[in-house]
C-alpha positions in Angstrom: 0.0 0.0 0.0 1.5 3.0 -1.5 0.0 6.3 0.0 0.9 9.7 -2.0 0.3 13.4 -1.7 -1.8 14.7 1.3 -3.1 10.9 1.6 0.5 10.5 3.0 0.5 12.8 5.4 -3.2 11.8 6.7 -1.9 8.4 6.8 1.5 9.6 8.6 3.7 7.1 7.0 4.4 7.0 3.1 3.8 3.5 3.1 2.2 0.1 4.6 2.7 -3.9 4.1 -0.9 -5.8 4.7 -1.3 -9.8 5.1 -4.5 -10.8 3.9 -6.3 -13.2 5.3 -7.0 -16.0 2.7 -4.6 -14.6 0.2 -7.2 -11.8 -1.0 -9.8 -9.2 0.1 -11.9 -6.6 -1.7 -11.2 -2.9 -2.5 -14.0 -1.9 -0.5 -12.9 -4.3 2.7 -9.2 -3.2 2.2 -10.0 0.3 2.4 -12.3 -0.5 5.4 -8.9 -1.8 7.0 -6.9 0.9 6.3 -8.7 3.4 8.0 -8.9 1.4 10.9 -5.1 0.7 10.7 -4.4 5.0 10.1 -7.3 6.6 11.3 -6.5 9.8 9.8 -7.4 8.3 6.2 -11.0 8.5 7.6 -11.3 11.5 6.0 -9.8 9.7 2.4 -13.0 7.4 3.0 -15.4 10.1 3.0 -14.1 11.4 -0.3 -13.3 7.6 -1.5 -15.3 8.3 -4.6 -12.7 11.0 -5.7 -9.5 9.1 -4.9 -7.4 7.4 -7.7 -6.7 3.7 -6.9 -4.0 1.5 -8.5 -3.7 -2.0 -8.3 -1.1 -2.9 -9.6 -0.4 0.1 -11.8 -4.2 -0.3 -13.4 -6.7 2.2 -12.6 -9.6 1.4 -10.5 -12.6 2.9 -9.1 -12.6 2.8 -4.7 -16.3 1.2 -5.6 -14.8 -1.5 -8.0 -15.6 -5.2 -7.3 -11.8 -5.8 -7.6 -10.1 -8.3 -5.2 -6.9 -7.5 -4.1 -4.1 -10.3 -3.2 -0.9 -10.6 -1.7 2.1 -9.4 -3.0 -0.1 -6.7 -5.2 0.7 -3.0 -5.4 -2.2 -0.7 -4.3 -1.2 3.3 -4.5 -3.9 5.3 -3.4 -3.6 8.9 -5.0 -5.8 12.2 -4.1 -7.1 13.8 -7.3 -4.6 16.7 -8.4 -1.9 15.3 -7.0 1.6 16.6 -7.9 4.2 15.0 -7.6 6.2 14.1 -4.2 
């Protein structure tokens, strides 16, 4: 879990490594977990709709049915977002 921009500092670290139990979990459920894990992305959640999600270097919407699994690459990215 790659966290860039002001997600970064709402998240306070530039970066997290997740286990998953069984190997895979949804977008939706991941998400779920991160705020839980960095509380200050609660405010990411609110505007989930807006974020840019990568999995793996694809675009996804935060409302996609995509399953995320170990070892993948998720970058969550504010809209706007310049570089850093």
């Amino acid at each position: 879990m790659i966290y860039a921009g002001a997600l970064r500092e709402l998240a306070g670290v530039a970066e997290d490594v997740l286990y998953l139990p069984g190997g895979e979990v949804g977008l939706g459920e991941l998400l779920r977990r991160l705020v839980a894990l960095r509380p200050g992305l609660a405010l990411a959640e609110r505007v989930s709709p807006m974020l840019w999600v990568f999995v793996n270097g694809r675009q996804v919407l935060p409302t996609d049915s995509v399953k995320v699994r170990d070892g993948d690459t998720v970058l969550l990215m504010p809209p706007l977002y310049e570089g850093g």
